[in-house]
N, C-alpha and C positions, 0 to 999 in steps of 0.2 A: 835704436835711437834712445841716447839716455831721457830719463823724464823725472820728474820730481821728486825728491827722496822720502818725503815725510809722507804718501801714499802708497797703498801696495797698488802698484801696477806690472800686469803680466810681461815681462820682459818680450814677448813676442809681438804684443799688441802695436798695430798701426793704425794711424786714425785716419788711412783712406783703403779701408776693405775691395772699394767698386775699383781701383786702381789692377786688383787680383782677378776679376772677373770678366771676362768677355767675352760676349754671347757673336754669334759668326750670321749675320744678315745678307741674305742672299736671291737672288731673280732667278728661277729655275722654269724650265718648263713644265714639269711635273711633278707631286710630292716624291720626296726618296723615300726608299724601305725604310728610315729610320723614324720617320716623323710620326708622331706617337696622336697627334691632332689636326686634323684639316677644318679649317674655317672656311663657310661660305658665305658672303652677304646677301643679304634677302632683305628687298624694297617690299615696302607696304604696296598686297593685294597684285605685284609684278610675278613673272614666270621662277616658279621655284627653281632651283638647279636640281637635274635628274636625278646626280649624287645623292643629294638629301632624301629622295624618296619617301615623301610625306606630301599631304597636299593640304590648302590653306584652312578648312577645317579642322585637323588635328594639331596646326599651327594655336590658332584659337583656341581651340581647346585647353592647351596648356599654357594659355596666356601669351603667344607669341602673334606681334600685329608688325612688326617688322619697325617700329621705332626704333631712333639713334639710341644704340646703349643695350638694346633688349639683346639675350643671347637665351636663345634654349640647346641645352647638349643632346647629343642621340648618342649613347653608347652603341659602340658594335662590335662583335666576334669576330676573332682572325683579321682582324683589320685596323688602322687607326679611328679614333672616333672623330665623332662630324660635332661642329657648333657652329650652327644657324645666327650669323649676327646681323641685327637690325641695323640698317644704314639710313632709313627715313624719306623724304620724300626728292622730288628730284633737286628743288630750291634750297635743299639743305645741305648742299654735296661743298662745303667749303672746309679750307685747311682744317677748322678746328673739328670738325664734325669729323673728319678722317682721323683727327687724333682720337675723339672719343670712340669712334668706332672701334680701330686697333687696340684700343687699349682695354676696352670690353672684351673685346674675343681673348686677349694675354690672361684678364683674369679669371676669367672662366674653365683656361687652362692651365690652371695656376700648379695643379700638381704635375704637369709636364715639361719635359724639359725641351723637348723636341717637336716644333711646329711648322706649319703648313697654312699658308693662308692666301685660298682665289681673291685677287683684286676681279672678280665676275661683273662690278657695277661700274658703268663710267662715270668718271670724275671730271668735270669740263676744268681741272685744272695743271698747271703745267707739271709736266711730268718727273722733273727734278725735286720741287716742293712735296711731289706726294711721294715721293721716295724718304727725303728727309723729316715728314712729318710720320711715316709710319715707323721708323727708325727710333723714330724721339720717342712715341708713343710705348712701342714693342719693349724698350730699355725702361723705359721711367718706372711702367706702370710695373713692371714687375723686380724693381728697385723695393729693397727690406734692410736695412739695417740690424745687422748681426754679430757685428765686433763681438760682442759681448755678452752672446752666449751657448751657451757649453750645446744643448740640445736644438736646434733653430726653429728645425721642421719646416724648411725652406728651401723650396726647388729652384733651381739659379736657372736662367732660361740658359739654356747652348746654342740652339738652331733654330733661327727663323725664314723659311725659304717662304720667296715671294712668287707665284705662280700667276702670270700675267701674259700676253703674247704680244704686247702694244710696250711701243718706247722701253725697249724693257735695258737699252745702256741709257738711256737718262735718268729713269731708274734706281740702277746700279747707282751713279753718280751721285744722286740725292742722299741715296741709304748712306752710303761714304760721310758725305757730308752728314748727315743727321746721329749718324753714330758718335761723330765729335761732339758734336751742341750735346748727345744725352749724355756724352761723359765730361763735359764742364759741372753740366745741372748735378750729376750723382758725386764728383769730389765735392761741389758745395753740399751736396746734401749730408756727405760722410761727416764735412768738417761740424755742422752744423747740432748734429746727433751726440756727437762727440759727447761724454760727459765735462763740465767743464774742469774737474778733479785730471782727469785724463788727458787735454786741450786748454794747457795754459798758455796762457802768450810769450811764455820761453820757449815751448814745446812746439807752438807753433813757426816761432821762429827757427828752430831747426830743424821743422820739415821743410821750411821753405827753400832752409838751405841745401838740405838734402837732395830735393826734389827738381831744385832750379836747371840743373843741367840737362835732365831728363826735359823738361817742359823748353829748352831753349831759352831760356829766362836767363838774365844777372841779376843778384839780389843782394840788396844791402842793408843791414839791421842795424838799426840802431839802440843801442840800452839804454839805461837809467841814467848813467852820465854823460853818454851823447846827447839825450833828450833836455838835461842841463844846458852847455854848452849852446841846442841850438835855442834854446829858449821859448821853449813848448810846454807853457804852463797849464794849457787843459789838462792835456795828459796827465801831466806831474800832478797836478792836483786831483784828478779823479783817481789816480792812485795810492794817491799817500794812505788810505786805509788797509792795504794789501799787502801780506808778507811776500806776495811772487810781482819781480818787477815788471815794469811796461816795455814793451816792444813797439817800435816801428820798423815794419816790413816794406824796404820800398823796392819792388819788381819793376824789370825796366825787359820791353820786349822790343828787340831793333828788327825791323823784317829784311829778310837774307837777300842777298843778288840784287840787291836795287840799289843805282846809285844815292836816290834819296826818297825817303819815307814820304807818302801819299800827304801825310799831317802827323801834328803829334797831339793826341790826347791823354790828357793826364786825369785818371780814376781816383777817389776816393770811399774808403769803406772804411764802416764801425765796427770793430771788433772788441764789444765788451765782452770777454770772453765766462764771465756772470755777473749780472745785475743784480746785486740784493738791493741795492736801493741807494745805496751808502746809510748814513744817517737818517734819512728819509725813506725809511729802511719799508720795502714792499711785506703787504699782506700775505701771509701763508697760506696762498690758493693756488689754483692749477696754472694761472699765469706765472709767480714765480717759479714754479716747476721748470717753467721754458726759458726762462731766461739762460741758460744754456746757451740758446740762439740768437742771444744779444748779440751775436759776432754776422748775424747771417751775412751782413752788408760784405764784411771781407771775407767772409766764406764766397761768395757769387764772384767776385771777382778775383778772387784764387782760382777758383773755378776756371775761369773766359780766360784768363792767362794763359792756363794750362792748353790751352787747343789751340793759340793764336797761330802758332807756328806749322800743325799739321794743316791747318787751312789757309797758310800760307798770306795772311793781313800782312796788307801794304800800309799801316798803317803805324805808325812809331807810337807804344805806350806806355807810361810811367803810372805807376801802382802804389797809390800808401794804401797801407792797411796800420790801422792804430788799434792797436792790442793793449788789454786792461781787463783787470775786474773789476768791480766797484762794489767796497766791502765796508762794515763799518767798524771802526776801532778807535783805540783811543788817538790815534795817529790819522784818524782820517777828517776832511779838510770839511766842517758845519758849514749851517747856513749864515752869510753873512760873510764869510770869507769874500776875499778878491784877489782874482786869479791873474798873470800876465800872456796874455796869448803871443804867438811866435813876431806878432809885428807889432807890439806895445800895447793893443788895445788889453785896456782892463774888464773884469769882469766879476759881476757881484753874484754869490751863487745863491740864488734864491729856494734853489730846491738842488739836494744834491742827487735827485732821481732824473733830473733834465741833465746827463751827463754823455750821450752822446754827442750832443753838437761841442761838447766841450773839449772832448780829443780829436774831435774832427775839423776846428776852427783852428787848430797848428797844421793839420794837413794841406788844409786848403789853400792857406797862406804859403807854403815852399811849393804845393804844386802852382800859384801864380809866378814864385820865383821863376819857372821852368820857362814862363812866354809857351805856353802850348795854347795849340790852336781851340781848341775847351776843355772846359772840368766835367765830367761827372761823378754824382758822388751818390752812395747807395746806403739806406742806414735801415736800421729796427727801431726808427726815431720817439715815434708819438701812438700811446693809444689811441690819440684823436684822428688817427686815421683809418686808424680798425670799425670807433667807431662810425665815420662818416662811409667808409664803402665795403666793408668788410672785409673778410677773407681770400675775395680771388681777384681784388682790384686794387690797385695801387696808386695812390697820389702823387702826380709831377708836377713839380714847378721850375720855375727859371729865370733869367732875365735874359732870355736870346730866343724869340718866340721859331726859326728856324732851325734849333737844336733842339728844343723842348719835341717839335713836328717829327724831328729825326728820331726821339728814342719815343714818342707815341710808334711810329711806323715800326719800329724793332718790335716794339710789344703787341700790337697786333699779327708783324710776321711770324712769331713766336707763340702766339697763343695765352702768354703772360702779360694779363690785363692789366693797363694803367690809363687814368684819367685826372686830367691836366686840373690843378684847379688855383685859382688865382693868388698873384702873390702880393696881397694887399697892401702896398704901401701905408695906409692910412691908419692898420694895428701896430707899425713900427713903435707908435709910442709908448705900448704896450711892454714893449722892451727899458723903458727908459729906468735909468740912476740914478737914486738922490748921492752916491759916494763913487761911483764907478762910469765907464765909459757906455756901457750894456748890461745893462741882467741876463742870468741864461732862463730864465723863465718869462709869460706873456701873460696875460690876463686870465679868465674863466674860459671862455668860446676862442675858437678856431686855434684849438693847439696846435697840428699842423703845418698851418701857417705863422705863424708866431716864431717854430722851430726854423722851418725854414726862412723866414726874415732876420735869425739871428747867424743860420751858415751867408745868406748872401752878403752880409755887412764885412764875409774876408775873403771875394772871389774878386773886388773890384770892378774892373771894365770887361776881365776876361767870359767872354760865353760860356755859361754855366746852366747845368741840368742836376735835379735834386729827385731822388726818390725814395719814396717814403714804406718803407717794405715791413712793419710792425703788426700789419693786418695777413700779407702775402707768405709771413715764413715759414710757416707749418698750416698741416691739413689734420684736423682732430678724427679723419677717417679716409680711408680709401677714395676717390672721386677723381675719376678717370685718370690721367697719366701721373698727378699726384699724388703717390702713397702716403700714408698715413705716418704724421713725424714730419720733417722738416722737408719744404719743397725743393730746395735750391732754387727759391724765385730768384731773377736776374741773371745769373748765368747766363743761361740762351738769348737772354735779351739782350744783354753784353757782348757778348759774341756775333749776333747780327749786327747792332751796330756797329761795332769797330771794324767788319769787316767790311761794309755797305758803307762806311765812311768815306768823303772825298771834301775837298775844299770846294768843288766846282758848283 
């Protein structure tokens, strides 16, 4: 894939590694000779399994009470070894707690490649979910990013046989499906990782091209002078400081054999593929470090693109992703500027750091051209989201209070936490122009919302969901199915919903 000239990049280098990888998940009735680790779960102060040969003293002993998360290993000779994983009590036995468990036992056998793991505890939950959440779990958690480098020291899982004697083709069928959702979550994670010197928004746009046929996808890219012509001034504007131009990626997935699509929803994500700030140019801290993953929003939904077709969505989707960096030069566009967005509103740039809603306010407006049945849109928007919920929770807003319920419900079946918070009409003013029709920035308090009052002012009447992924894009450490580096938050969450989508 060519890539930019004026960087040395490894001619081989592809910026979706986990694309090369694929670990073989499977319901067996018994470990194979191969399997290098067997996992057993163990309930607090419940009947050890015999295997384990240890009794709940010596458990203690070494700090093991059978909590969610706890793993103690037992090496053994001539044999594969045993890790003891705490599953917790019985009230605890829900999706996510099976994610944290599976993913516990992955890393505790982190140096192997070949595992074994008794489902010995019952799960009062249906038996396709728990196939698909130990699938998600088994792939995430042992997800590393390694493009780029030479020595890794990283064992890529191969085999995971599931040993169960109950439901074991529903199972089967879950693992199936969960193996998709972790390979949406790990291409967002790859794109995400990405250096942004190595993932510019030309480079993106010709993997997309590359890629499209593979994933079932049509895709069509728009450059610097289409982006003219359609009269997409965010963009244009948060670009002008960047010698690499702007891309619009728009993915369109039509689902196969059906006379007509379930609905159509039309997606939105930011890809600022690095945030220096523009002019308003970011401190030299470990945040801009990340800003790499300004893009997460259209990484996640690259991601959910990518699988719509092996899980077979009845559901018709169109995909911008608005590609940019925002750099500062002599050519890049101050505060005080006014910008024209794709349907005339004007816009006064108060802060050239408030620049994602600014390429995504041309998006929104052509995906209302489309008349789809709703928007979702996904960004790395506001600190003020990071800091109002942190890390593993994410802020949704909306004006369609039955759409906003649908991608709460995705994020709970998913395990990718978001919580709804309100979209306060009464800060609009907070927006207002003494020369323009909007400011892109809001007052002191509730940035968040502020942000999102100025994407709903180009979604009109169409049902619209916003979320806000600036706190969810990375994990500064290992913690359960999340590794350390970018999550691929939304992805999975994308992918249930559009697939769980109907009009009805």
């Amino acid at each position: 894939m060519p890539h930019n000239t004026h960087r040395l990049i490894p001619a081989d280098f592809t910026p979706l590694p986990s694309l090369n990888a694929a670990a073989h998940i499977s319901v067996v009735a018994e470990p194979s000779a191969h399997a290098e680790v067997v996992g057993y779960l163990v309930a607090p102060d419940a009947k050890i399994p015999e295997e384990v040969n240890l009794d709940w003293a010596t458990f203690r002993t070494n700090g093991f009470e059978g909590r969610v998360g706890q793993t103690l290993v037992l090496p053994r000779a001539g044999g594969p070894d045993l890790v003891a994983v705490g599953v917790g009590t019985d009230d605890e036995r829900t999706l996510d707690v099976l994610r944290d468990t599976v993913a516990a036992f992955v890393r505790a056998a982190s140096r192997s490649a070949h595992l074994a793991l008794r489902l010995n505890v019952n799960y009062p939950l249906d038996p396709i979910a728990i196939g698909r959440a130990v699938a998600e779990a088994a792939l995430l958690a042992r997800y590393r990013y390694t493009a780029l480098k030479r020595d890794p020291r990283h064992t890529p899982l191969a085999t995971v046989e599931i040993i169960t004697p109950h439901n074991t083709d529903a199972i089967s069928s879950g693992i199936l499906t969960g193996v998709h959702f972790a390979r949406a979550a790990s291409i967002a994670r790859d794109l995400a990782n990405t250096p942004a010197g190595h993932l510019t928004a030309t480079v993106f746009a010709q993997l997309a091209e590359a890629k499209s046929r593979d994933f079932g996808l049509d895709v069509t890219v728009a450059d610097k002078q289409k982006l003219i012509e359609l009269g997409c001034g965010g963009i244009l504007g948060v670009n002008a400081g960047s010698v690499e131009e702007p891309r619009m990626i728009i993915l369109h997935y039509t689902p196969a054999g059906r006379q007509s699509p379930e609905a159509h929803v039309a997606l939105v994500g930011k890809g600022i593929m690095f945030d220096s700030g523009g002019i308003s140019l970011k401190p030299s801290d470990p945040m801009h470090l990340l800003m790499k993953m300004d893009m997460g929003g259209a990484a996640a939904i690259f991601g959910a693109m990518a699988v719509l077709r092996d899980l077979d969505c009845a559901v018709e989707v169109t995909a911008y992703l608005m590609c940019t960096d925002n750099m500062p030069s002599g050519s890049a566009m101050t505060l005080g500027d006014v910008l024209t967005a794709r349907n005339g509103t004007t816009i006064e740039v108060k802060n050239t750091d408030a620049e994602g809603r600014l390429v995504m306010c041309d998006a929104l407006v052509l995906a209302t051209e489309l008349h789809p049945d709703a928007i979702v849109d996904i960004a790395t928007l506001t600190g003020a989201s990071l800091m109002a919920l942190g890390q593993l929770t994410a802020p949704a807003f909306g004006n369609s209070q039955p759409l906003v319920d649908r991608v709460l419900a995705s994020a709970a079946a998913t395990g990718e936490q978001a919580w709804q918070l309100p979209l306060e009409r009464k800060y609009r003013k907070q927006l207002d122009s003494e020369i323009a029709d909007i400011a892109n920035l809001g007052g002191k308090y509730a940035g968040a919302t502020t942000a999102a009052l100025f994407l709903s002012e180009f979604v009109g009447d169409t049902p619209w969901a916003h979320l806000d992924i600036a706190g969810t894009m990375q994990s500064d450490a290992d913690d359960s199915w999340r590794s350390q580096g970018a999550t691929g938050y939304g992805a999975r969450l994308l992918v249930d919903f559009l697939t769980t989508y109907s009009l009805s």
